[in-house]
N, C-alpha and C positions, 0 to 999 in steps of 0.2 A: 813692369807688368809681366805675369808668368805669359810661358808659349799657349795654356788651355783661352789664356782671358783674350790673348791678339786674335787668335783661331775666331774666337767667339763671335769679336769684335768685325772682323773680316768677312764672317758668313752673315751680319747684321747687316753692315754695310753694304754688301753684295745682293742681298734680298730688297734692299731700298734704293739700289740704282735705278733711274730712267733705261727704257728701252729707248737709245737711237739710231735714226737713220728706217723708224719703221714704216710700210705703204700700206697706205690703207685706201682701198673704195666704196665710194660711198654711192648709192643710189638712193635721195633722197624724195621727200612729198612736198610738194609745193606749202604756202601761205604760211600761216603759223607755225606750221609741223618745221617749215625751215628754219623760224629764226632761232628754235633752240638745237637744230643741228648745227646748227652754223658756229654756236658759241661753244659748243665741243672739238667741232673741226677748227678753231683759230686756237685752239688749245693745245689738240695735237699739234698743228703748227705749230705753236711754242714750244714744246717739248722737243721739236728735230723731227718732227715725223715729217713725212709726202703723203699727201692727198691729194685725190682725181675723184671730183664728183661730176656724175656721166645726168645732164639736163636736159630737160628736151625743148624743142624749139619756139613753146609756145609759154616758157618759163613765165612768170612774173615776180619771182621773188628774187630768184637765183642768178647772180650774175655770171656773165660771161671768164670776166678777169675779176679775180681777187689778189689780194697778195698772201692770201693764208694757202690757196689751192689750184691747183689746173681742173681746166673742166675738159670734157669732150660734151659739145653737143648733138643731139640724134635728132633727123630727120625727120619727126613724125610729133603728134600732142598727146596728152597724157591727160586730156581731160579737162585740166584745168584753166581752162581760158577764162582771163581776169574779167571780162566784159561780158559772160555767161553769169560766170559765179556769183558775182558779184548783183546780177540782175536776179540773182534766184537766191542771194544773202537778202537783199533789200526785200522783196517779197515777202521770205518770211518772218521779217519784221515787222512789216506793215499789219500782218496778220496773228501778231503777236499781242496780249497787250501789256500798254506801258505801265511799269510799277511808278512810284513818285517818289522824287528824289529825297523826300522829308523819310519817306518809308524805308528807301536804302542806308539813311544814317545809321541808324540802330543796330543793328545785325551785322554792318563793318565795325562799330565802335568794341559791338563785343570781339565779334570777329581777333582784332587786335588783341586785345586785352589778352584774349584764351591763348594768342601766338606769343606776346611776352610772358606770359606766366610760365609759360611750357619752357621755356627758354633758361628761367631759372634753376641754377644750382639748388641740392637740396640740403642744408644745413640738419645736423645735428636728428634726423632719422632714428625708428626704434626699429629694431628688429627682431622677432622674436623666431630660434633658427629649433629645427625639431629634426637631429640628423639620427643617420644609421652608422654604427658604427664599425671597427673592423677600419679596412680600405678605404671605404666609404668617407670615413670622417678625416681622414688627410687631405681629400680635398677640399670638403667642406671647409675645413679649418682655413684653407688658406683662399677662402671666399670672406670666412667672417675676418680675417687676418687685414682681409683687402678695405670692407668694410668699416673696421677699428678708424684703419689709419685714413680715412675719408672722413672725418669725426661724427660717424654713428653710433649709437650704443647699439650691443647685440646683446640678445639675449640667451644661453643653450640649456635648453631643459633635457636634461640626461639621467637616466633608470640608474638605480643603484649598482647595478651591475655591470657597471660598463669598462671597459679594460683599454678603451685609448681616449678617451675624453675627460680631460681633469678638470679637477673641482675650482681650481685654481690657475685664472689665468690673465696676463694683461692685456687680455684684448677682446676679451666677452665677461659678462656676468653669468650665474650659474641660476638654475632650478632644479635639486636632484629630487626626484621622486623615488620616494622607498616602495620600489619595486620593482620587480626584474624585465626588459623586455626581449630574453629569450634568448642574448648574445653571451649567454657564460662565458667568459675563454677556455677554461678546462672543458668545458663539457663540445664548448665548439670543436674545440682544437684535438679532443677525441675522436669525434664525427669525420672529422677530416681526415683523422690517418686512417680511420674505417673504412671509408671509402675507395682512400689509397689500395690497402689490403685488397678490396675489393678490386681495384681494375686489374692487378697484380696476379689475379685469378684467371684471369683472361676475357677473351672477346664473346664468351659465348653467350647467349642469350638467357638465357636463368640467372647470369651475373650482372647483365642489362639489366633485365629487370627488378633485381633483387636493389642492384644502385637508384636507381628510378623512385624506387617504393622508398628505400629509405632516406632521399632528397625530398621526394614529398610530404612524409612524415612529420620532417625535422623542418621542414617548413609550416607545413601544418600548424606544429606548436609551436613555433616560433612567433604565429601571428595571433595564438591564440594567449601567449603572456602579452604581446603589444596589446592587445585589446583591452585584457585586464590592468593594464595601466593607466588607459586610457579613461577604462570605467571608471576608477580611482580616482582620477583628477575631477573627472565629471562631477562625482560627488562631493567634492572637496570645495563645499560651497567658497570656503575661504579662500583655497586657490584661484580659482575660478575666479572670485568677483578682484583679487589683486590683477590677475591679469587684463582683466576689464580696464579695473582703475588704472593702469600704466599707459592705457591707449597706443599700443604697437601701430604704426605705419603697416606692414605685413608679417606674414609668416614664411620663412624661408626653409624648406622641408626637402627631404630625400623621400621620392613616394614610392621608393622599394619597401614601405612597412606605411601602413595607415595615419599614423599619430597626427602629423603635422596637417595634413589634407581633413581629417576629423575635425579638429582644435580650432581650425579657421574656419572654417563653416558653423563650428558653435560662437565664434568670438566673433563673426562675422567682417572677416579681416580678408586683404586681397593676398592673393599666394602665387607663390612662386618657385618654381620645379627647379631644383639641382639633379639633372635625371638622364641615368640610361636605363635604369630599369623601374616599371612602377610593381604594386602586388601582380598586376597580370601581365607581368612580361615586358620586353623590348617596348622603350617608352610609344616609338611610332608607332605602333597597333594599335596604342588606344586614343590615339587623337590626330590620325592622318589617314587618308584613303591608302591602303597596302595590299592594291592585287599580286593573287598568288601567283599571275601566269610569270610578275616578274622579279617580287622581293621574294626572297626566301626566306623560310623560317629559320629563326637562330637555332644553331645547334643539326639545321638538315646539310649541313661544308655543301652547300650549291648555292651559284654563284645569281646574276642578272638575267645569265646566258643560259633558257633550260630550254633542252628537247622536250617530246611530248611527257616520255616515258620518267624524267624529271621534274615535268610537272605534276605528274601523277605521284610521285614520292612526294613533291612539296604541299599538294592536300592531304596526302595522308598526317604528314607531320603536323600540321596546320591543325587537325582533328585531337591527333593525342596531346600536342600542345594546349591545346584549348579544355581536354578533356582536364589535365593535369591542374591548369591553373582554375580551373572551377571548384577540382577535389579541396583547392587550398585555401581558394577567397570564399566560395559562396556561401558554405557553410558557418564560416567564419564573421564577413563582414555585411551580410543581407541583413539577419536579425538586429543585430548590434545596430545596424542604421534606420532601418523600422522601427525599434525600441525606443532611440531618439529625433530622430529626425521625423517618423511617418511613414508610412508605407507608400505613401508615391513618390520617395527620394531613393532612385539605384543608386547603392554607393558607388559607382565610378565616375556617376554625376559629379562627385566631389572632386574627383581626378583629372576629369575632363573639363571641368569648371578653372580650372588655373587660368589665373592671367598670364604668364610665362615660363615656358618651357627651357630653360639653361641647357642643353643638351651637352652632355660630356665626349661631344664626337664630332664628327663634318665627314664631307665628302673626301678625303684621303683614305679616309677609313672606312664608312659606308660605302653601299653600293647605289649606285644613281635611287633618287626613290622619290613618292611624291613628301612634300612636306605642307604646314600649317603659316600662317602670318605671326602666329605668336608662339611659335620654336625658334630659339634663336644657338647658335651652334658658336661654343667657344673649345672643340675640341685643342688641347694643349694648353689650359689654361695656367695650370699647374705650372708648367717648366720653364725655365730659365736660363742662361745662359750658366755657367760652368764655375765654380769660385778656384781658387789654386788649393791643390792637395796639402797635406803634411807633409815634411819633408821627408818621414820615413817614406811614407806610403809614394812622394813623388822619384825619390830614388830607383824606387823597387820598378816602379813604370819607364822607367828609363834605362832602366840596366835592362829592357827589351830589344832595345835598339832598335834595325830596322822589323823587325817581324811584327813588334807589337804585341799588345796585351789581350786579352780574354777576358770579361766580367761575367760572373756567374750568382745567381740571384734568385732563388724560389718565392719571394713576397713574405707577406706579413703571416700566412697560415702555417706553411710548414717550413719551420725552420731545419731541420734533419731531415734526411731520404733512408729509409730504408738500407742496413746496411751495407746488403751485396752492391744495389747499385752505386751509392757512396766509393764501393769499393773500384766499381767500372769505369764511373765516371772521372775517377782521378786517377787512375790506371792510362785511361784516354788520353787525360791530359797530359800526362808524363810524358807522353811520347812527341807532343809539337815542339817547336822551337819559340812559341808564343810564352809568355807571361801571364798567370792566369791569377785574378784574383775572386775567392769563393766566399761567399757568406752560407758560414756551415757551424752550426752550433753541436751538430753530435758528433760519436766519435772520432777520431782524427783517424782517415782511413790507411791502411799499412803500403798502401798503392803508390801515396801521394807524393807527389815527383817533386823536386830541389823547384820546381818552374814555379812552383804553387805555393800562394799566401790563403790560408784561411783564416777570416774576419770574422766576429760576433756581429758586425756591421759595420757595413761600407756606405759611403758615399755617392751615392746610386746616380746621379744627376750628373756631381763634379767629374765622374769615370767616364760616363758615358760622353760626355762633352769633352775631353782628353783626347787633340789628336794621335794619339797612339792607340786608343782603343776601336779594335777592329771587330769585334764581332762582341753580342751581347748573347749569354742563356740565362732565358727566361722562362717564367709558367705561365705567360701570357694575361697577368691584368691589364685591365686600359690605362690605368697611373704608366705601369711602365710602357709599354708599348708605346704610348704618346711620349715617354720623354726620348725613346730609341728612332720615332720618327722625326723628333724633333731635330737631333743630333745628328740623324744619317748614319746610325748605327744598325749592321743587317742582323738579323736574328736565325738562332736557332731555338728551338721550343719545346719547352715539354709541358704543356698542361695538362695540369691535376683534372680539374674538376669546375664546374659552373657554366660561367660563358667562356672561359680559358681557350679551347675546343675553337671556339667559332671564333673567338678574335683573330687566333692566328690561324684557323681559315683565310680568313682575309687576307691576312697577309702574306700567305702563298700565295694564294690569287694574284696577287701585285709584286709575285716574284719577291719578295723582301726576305722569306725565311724558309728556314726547315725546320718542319714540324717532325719529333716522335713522337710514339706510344709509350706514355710511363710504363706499360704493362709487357714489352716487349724490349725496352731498353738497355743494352749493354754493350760491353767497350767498344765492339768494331762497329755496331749499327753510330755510335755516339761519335766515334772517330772521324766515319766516312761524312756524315752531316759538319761536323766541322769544317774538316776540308775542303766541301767543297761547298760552304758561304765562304772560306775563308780565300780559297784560291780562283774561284769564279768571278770574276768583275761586275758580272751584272746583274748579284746581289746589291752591292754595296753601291754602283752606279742608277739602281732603281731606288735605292734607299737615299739616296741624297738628291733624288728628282721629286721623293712623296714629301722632302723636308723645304726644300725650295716650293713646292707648291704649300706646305701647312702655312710656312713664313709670309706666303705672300699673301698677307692681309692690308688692309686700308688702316685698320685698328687692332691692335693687341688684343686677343680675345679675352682675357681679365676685364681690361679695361669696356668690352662690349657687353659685358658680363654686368660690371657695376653701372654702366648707364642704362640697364634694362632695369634693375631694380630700383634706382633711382628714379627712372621713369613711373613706375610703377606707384612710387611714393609721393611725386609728384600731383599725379592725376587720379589716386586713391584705387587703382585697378588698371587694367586695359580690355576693358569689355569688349573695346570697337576691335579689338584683333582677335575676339570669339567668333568661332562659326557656331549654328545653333544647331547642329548634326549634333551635338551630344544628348539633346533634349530629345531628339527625334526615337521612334522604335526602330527595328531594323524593316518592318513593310515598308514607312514613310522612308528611311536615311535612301534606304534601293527603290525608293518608288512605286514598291508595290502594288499600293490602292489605286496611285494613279494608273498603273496599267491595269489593271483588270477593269478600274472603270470607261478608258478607254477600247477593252477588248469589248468589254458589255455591250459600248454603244454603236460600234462597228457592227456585232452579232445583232443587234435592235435595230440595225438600219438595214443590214443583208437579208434578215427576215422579212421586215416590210416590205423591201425593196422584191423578194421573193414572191411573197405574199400577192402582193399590187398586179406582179406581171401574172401570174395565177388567177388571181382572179380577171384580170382583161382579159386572157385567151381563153376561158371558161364561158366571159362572156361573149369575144365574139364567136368564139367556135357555137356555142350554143345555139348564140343568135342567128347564126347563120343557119343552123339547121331547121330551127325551128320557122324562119321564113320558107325555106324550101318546102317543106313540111306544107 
């Protein structure tokens, strides 16, 4: 077995040791509330731990000696005296009434039944998966990949346009519709070094907005070809009624673009979110409560922790955020849902309507926030433990010795930089005693130091899981970011463009990286960030604390991933984990009507109540006068 696979092996193992020898106090509640404390605490006892549960004197449940705990008892009751309680249980029994025991068979027997049903595995499942492509569909792929090998059929309906979803695969079938939804690669792949140019111009505000405008553009039509796909299919009585006939179990969708969330609400099929982004943004905005005094809007780099004058930036952001994604969807997806659906279905009804939310993140990466019953969070689902390199490529890692290696990695959009920076960046390198391996498809820059291997493509997972690999430069998508936290590998960062920017926000925030300005970028600024993720400890020591807390699951988040959807299949939806805030307006969701009709009735009673003593002192002032009188 190579040195990446024992490494591997050894941080698995280490993630799934017991803690022993740990103390725990308990202060627990008397009667029932005990006996299922109690079966925890003889648990920790099993496992090596020390427990001290502190009773108080008039206990009745709780004993004094156990062999699972130590107690201290305290001098005073807690209420719960067995010969009270118990006289005021009977009470309200008595004054209860009895159901008959013929009455309670039925409703157990189901009872039952509904609990082994749920219990069963789900055989041979259809799926029908409607993803976005780009980055997007590598991970999908290796949800429907997960799916295959559970023996479901999937099914992937993909635009003719599409540039990472083949037609041809052993582990989904195909539906290509001829027609575009808006992901050209050339024409994307244009767009993207536009905007590069763009930041390249600088920070000033004319070039803010000018990036702005032309992101929402290109978003704009980008939703405005998914929709004409979508109409397409609509009409495609044929299409349409085969997909009826095949009777999918659900629809499994990315709701960064409409199709799949449209398609199930016509096919009447239960859905389910492979999701950080929907059409309007960061998936928790549209289906979790997200005050601004403490989440922040993506893209505003603030954190949990805001002053006033930071909350005052995070509504403003909140405003043009909101302003942006209305310019893109409303215009776009209101008619279109009106047209077919009716004018009393908002289309985010549809969005909001999911039975499960797959969330592509967790709390390593977000910031504390409220969440929903039916978000289920497998961030890292993706990544894996490390396979052994080629032998070229493991040579080259080891002729680092102690210094170690360097992986360098822009993602799937831009494969070349620009070429002065090209030229700084490997000018940079040249100068460490590190080993650096580049995935760099343009020129081979005249800079590039004897240290340096440049790839058409690397092995982005196996590198990064190589104990030699010390630092990782990325452009910050969530694929990699979660495989560098997976790994324990610190970062330095250069984001392009999108959410890039705010992921690895976060990840300063948690100390894990250095972020620069593609727009400001060159050798010494690139040099000094190296150095010092590379010679500072408490990069690399924070970065193997966020990967010890990702690992530490109960279950594989794949594997929590497929028993959601499973579930899902099982019980034909999961309504019961909808809250009904999505049906609500925004007066009802805040309350509104109820307050103004409680302010009315307050104003209705202070008036009377005005009114009443008005007219008494009217009357007896009066009356008094008029006796005198």
């Amino acid at each position: 077995m190579s040195h990446p696979n024992l490494v591997a092996l050894a941080v698995l193992l280490c993630s799934t040791l017991l803690v022993n020898g740990g103390k725990s106090w308990c202060s627990p509640v008397d009667g029932s509330h005990w006996i299922n404390m109690n079966i925890i605490i003889a648990e920790l006892h099993s496992r090596g731990h020390e427990v001290t549960v502190v009773r108080p004197n008039d206990t009745w449940y709780i004993k004094s000696e156990s062999p699972h705990y130590k107690t201290i008892t305290i001098n005073s009751s807690a209420g719960f005296d067995e010969e009270r309680f118990g006289g005021f249980v009977m009470k309200t029994l008595i004054m209860r009434r009895q159901d008959s025991l013929s009455e309670m068979c039925h409703p157990n027997l189901v009872a039952l039944a509904v609990l082994l049903c749920s219990t069963l595995l789900v055989n041979g499942g259809k799926v029908l998966v409607f993803p976005l492509d780009g980055s997007h569909w590598i991970n999908m792929n290796i949800i429907v990949e997960e799916l295959h090998s559970r023996g479901h059929e999937v099914t992937v309906v993909r635009p003719n346009d599409t540039w990472y979803i083949k037609s041809e695969s052993p582990h989904y079938k195909t539906i290509t519709i001829n027609s575009s939804a808006g992901f050209d690669e050339e024409r994307f792949g244009g767009f993207v070094m536009k905007i590069l140019d763009m930041r390249r111009q600088g920070a000033s505000l004319w070039t803010r907005l000018s990036m702005e405008y032309d992101l929402m553009t290109h978003f704009y039509q980008m939703h405005v070809k998914v929709l004409e796909m979508v109409e397409g299919m609509f009409e495609d009585t044929k299409l349409m009624q085969s997909l009826r006939d095949a009777k999918y179990d659900l629809v499994l969708t990315d709701p960064g673009i409409g199709t799949g969330a449209l398609m199930a609400h016509r096919l009447g099929l239960p859905l389910v979110f492979n999701v950080r982004w929907t059409i309007q943004g960061e998936g928790h905005f549209a289906i979790a409560p997200s005050p601004l005094s403490y989440i922040p809007i993506p893209g505003s780099e603030l954190t949990d922790k805001m002053t006033f004058i930071q909350r005052v930036q995070n509504m403003l952001y909140f405003f043009f955020y909101t302003l942006q994604i209305w310019y893109i969807t409303e215009p776009n997806y209101k008619p279109f849902v009106h047209r077919h659906f009716g004018s009393d279905v908002h289309y985010m009804e549809l969005f909001q309507s999911a039975d499960i939310w797959l969330m592509r993140n967790d709390f390593t990466f977000e910031f504390p926030r409220p969440t929903m019953p039916n978000v289920v969070y497998m961030s890292g689902f993706q990544c894996k433990p490390s396979k052994p390199l080629s032998k070229e490529l493991e040579d080259f890692v080891q002729s680092s010795g102690e210094h170690g290696v360097i992986v360098m990695t822009l993602g799937t959009l831009v494969e070349e930089l620009p070429e002065d920076i090209a030229e700084d960046i490997a000018a940079a390198f040249a100068e460490l005693p590190q080993k650096v391996i580049w995935r760099h498809k343009g020129k081979r820059p005249s800079t590039l130091g004897n240290n340096t291997r440049i790839l058409d493509w690397l092995p982005q997972n196996d590198l990064l899981g190589h104990p030699k690999t010390r630092v990782f430069v990325a452009h910050g998508g969530t694929n990699g970011i979660q495989e560098a936290i997976y790994h324990g590998v610190p970062l330095v960062g250069l984001p392009l463009m999108f959410d890039q920017a705010d992921n690895f926000f976060r990840m300063k925030a948690r100390g894990v990286a250095k972020v620069l300005d593609i727009a400001t970028v060159n050798k010494e600024n690139f040099l000094e960030a190296l150095k010092e993720v590379l010679y500072q400890p408490s990069y690399r020591e924070k970065m193997k604390e966020l990967s010890s807390i990702q690992r530490d699951q109960p279950m594989k988040p794949l594997d929590r991933a497929m028993f959601w959807i499973e579930f899902v299949m099982r019980h034909k939806g999961a309504a019961h984990l909808r809250t009904e805030s999505y049906k609500m307006s925004s007066i009802q969701y805040y309350s509104m009507d109820v307050a103004a009709f409680l302010l009315a009735v307050i104003l209705l009673v202070f008036t009377i109540f005005v009114s009443a003593v008005r007219f008494l002192l009217l009357k007896l002032f009066y009356g008094n006068k008029v006796k005198k009188e």
